[in-house]
C-alpha positions in Angstrom: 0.0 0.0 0.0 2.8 2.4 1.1 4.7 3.7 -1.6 8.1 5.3 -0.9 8.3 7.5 -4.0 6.3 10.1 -5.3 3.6 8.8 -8.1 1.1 11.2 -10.5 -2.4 10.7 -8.6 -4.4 8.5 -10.6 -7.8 10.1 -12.3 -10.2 12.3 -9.8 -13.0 10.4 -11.4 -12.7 7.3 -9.4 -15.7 8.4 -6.0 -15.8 4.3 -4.8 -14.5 3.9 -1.5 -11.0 2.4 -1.4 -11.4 -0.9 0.8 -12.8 -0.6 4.1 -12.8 2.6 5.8 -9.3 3.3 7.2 -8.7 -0.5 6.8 -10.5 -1.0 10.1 -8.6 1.5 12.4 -12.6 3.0 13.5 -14.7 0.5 12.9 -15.6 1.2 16.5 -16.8 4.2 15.8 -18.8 3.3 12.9 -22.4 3.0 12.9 -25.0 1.4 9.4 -27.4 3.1 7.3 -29.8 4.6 7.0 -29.5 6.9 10.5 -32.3 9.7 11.1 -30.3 11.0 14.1 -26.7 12.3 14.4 -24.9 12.1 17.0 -21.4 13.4 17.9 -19.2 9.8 18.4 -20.9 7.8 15.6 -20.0 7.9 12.3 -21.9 6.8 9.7 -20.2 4.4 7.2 -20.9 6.6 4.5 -19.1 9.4 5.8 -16.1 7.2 6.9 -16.2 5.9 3.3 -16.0 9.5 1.9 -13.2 10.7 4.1 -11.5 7.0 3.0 -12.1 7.7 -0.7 -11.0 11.5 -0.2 -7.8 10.5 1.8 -6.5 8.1 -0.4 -7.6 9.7 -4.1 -6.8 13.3 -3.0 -5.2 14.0 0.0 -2.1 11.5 -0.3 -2.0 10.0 -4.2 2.1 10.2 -2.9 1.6 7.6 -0.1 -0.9 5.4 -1.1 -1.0 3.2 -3.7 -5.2 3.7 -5.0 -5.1 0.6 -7.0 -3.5 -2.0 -4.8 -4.7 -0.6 -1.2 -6.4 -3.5 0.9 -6.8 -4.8 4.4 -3.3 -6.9 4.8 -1.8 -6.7 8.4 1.1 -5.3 6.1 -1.0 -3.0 4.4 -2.2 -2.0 7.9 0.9 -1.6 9.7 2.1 0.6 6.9 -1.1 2.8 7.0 -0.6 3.2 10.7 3.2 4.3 10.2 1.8 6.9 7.5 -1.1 8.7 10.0 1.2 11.0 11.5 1.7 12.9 7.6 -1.9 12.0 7.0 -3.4 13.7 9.7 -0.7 16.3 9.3 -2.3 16.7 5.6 -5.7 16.8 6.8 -5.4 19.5 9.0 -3.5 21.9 6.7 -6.3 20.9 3.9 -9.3 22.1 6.6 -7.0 24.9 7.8 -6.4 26.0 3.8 -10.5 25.4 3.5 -11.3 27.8 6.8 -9.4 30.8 5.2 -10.5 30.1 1.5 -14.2 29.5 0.1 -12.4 28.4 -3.2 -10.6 25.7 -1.6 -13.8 25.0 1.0 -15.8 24.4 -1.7 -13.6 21.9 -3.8 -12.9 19.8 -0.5 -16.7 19.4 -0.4 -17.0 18.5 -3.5 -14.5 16.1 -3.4 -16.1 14.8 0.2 -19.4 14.5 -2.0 -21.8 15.8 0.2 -22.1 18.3 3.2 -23.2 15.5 5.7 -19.0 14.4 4.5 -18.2 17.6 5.1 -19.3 18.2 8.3 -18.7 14.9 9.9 -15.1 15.1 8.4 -13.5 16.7 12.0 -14.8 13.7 13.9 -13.3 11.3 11.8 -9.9 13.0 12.1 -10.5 13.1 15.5 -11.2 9.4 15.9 -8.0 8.6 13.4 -6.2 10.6 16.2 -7.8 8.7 19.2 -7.8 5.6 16.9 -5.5 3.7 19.8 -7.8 4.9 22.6 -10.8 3.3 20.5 -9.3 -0.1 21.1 -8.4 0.7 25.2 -12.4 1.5 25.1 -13.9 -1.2 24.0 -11.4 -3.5 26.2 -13.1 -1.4 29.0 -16.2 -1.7 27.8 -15.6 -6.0 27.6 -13.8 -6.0 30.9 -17.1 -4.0 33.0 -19.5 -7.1 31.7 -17.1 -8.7 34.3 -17.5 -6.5 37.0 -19.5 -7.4 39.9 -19.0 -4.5 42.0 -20.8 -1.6 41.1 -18.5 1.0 42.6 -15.7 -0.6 40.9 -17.4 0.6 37.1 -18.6 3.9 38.9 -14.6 4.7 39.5 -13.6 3.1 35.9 -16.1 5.4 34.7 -14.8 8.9 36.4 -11.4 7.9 34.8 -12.5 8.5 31.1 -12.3 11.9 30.0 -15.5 13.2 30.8 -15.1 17.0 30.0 -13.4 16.7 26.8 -16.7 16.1 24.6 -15.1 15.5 21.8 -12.7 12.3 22.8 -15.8 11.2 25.8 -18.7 11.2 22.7 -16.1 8.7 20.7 -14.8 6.4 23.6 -18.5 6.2 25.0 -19.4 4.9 21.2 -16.6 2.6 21.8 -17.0 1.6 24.7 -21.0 0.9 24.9 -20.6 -1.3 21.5 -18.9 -3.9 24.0 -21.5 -3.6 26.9 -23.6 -6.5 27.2 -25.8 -4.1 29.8 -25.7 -0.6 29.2 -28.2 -0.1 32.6 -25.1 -1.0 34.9 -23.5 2.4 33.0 -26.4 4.1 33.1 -27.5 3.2 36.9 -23.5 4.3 37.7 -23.5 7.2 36.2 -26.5 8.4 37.7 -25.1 7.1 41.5 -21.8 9.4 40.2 -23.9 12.7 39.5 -26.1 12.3 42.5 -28.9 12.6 40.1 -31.0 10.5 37.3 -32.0 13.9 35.4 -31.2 14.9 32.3 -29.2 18.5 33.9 -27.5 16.2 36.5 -25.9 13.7 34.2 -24.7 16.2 31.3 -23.2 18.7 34.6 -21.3 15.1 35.5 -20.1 15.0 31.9 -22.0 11.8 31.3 -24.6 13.3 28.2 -21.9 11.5 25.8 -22.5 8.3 27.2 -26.4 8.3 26.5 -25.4 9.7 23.5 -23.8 6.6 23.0 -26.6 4.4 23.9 -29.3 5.6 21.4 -26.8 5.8 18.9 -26.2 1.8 19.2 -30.0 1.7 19.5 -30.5 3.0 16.4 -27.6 1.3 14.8 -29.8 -2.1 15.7 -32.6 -0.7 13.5 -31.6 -2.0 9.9 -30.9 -5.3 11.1 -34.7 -5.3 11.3 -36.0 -5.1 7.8 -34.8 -8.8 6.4 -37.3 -10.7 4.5 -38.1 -13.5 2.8 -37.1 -17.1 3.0 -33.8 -16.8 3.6 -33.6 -13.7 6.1 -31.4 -14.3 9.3 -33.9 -14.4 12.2 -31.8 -15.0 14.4 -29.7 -11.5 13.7 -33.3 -10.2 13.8 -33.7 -11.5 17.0 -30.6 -10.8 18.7 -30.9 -7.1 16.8 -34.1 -6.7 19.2 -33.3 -8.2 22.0 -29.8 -5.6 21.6 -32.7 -2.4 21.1 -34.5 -3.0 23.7 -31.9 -3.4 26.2 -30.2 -0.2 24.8 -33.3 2.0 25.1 -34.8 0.6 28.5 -31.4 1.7 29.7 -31.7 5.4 28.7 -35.9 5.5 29.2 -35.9 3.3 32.5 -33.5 5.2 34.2 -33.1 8.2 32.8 -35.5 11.3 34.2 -35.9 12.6 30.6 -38.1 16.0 30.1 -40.7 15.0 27.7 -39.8 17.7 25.1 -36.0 17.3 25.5 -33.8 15.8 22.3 -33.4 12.5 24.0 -37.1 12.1 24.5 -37.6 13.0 20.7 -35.0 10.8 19.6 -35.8 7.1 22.6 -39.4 8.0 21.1 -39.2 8.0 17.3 -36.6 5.3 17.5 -39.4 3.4 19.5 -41.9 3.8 17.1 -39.5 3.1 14.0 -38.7 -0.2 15.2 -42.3 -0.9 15.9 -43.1 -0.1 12.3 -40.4 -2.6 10.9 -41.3 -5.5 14.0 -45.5 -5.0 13.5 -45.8 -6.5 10.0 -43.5 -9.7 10.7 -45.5 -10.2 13.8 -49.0 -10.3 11.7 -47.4 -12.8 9.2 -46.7 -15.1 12.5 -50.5 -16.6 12.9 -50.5 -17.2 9.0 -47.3 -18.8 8.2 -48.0 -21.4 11.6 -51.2 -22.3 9.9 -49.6 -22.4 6.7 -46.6 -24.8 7.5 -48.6 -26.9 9.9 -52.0 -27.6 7.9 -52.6 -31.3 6.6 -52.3 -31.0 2.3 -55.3 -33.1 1.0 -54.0 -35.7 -1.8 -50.2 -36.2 -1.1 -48.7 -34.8 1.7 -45.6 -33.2 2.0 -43.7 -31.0 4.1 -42.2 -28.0 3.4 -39.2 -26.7 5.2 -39.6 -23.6 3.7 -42.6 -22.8 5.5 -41.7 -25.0 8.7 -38.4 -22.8 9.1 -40.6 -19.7 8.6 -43.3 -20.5 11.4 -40.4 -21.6 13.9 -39.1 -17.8 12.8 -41.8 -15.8 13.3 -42.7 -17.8 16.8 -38.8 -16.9 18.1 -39.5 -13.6 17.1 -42.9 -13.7 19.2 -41.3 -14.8 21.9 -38.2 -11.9 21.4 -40.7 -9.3 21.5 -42.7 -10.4 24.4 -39.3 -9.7 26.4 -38.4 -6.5 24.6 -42.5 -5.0 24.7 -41.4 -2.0 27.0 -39.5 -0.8 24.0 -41.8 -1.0 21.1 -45.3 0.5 20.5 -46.7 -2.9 19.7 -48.5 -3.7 22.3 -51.9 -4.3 20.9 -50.9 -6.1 17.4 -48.5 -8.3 19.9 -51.2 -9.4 22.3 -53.3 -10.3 19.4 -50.6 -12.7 17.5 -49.7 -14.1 20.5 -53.2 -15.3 21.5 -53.7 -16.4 17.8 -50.2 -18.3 17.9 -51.2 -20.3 20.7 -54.6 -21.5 19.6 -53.4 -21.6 16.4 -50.4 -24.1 18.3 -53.1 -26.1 20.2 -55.5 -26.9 17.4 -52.8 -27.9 15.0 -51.5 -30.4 18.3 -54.4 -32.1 18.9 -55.4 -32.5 15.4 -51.7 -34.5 14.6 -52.2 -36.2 17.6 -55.9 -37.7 16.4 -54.0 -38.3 12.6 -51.3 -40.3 14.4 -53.8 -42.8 16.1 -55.8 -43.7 13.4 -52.1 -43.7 10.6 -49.1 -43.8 12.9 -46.6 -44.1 10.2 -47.5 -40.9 8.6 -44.1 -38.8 8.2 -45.3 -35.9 7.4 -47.9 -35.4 10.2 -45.2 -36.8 12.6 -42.7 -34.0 11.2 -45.3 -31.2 11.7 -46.1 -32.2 15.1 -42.5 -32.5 15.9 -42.2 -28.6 14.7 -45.6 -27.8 16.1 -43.9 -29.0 19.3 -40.9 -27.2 19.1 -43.3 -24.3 18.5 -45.2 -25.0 21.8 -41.8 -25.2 24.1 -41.3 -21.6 22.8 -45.2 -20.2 23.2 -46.3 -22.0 26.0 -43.0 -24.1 28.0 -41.0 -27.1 28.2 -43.3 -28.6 30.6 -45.9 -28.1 28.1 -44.0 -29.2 24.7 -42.9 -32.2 26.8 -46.3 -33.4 27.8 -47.6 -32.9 24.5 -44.3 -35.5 22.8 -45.3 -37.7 25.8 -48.7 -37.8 24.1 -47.1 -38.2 20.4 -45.2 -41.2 21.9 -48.5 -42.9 23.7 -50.5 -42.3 20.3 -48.2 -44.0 18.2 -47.9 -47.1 20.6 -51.8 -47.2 20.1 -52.1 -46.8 16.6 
């Protein structure tokens, strides 16, 4: 990637991103599309792509090699070796930009947009805290191990709370590797003697919540896979992560109901609900659909079994992550459907089996139907029900 002699830089027409942003050095930092809300430590990968693309096409043609750059640990050691000149570049080029509306405006364009633009200073900043990114998220992995409250509260205070700029990245670090972001919160607000907005942002603590929504947003996208081949389980987990992210901010936190962080834990609420509200009306249907009988001959289809055993895991997420969503109503509905849905489709295998105990495919939608069950109902429940399976097959 490094080269040690000047090169002509190749054509300014080339606007892909280069690779991955900064060959990783920020990922921490880095946060998917789309994002309504902005916020100061998270940077979108768009805008780390720009300020990638604009780095290596215009800022430092000299250094970097555009055609061969990649993610090698050689390419990434030599990247690192460069950032001193690089960031010594980009700070002459925004300096040059301050003092000259000529030069402003061709550093935008070349950004591509003024969202680049104006997120470009935080990614500098981040390049320049780029090894205090990785001492954050160790932090943020070694508090999931800490049992003693006052033990985080005092690894907390050590961060550097008044310097906005560094706290608003480390938090986004930091959080990313929190497996409970209430034990932050419910510290911080022991440390400012307060759980109101006013009393955590005097303690220096608004970048951490900051942080928080911003990785509750980031869970968002995860959301909106469909069809067949969609990873519910991401789904899942990408719920189960929102919810636990924004509980932690509107559980604890005293926010005023017209404040940004209100705005913000609310429309994030009701955009998730949005995306989560029509998978959970498909639930009901595709049960029915992957566990009715076929007249003629029967056969099973995975397809539609794997899709039923989906949408009843995401039931089941959503009834533990309800305090976060605005789906309260459609949820109680689907979830009293699913179950008699479960119990009728039960008991009619278990008649089918009596009277034609050899039938595979009735004995493979019970078995789902019961895998079903031990999620909607209990163990106890799916167990008595393959107890009953067993006894109707000895009959039949």
């Amino acid at each position: 990637m490094a080269q040690a002699t000047a090169r002509p830089a190749p054509p300014a027409v080339r606007r892909t991103p280069i690779g991955k942003p900064f060959l990783g050095m920020i990922d921490a930092v880095i946060v998917g599309m789309p994002a309504d809300f902005a916020f100061d430590g998270a940077i979108r990968l768009d805008e780390a792509a720009a300020a990638w693309t604009w780095l290596v096409r215009d800022l430092a043609p000299d250094l970097i090699d555009i055609e061969t750059v990649g993610g090698s640990a050689d390419d990434l050691a030599a990247l690192e070796a460069l950032m001193p000149d690089l960031l010594g570049r980009a700070r002459k080029s925004l300096a040059d930009a301050g003092t000259s509306t000529e030069i402003g405006r061709r550093l935008r364009t070349q950004l591509g947009s003024e969202e680049a633009w104006d997120k470009l200073p935080t990614v500098l900043n981040a390049l320049r805290c780029r090894k205090l990114l990785a001492k954050a998220q160790g932090f943020g992995r070694a508090a999931n191990g800490m049992g003693d409250d006052a033990t985080l509260g005092l690894a907390l205070q050590s961060m550097p709370l008044q310097d906005a700029p560094v706290a608003a990245l480390l938090m986004q670090a930091t959080v990313g590797q929190v497996a409970n972001p209430t034990r932050l919160v419910t510290a911080a607000i022991r440390i400012a003697g307060g759980a109101s907005e006013g009393a955590l942002q005097r303690a220096g603590f608004g970048p951490m919540l900051e942080a928080i929504l911003a990785h509750a947003q980031n869970q968002i996208p995860a959301f909106d896979q469909i069809g067949t081949f969609a990873d519910m389980d991401l789904v899942c987990r990408a719920v189960d992560r929102f919810h636990r992210l924004l509980r932690a901010v509107t559980g604890y936190v005293e926010l005023n109901r017209s404040s940004r962080w209100a705005m913000i834990a609310a429309a994030l609420a009701k955009a998730a609900s949005e995306r989560i509200e029509p998978k959970l009306r498909d639930v009901a249907p595709d049960l029915n659909k992957a566990l009715r009988r076929r007249d003629g001959t029967d056969k099973v289809d995975g397809d539609q079994i794997l899709s039923a055993l989906n949408g009843v895991y995401l039931l089941a997420t959503v009834r533990d992550s309800r305090d976060s969503l605005a789906v309260n109503a459609v949820f109680d509905q689907v979830w009293s459907q699913a179950g008699q849905a479960l119990e009728i489709h039960i008991e009619r295998h278990l008649d089918h089996l009596r009277r034609t105990p050899a039938d595979p495919a009735a004995l493979a939608r019970l078995d789902a139907a019961l895998k079903m069950a031990e999620i909607r109902f209990s163990p106890d429940y799916a167990e008595t029900m393959r107890r009953a399976r067993d006894a109707a097959i000895r009959r039949g």
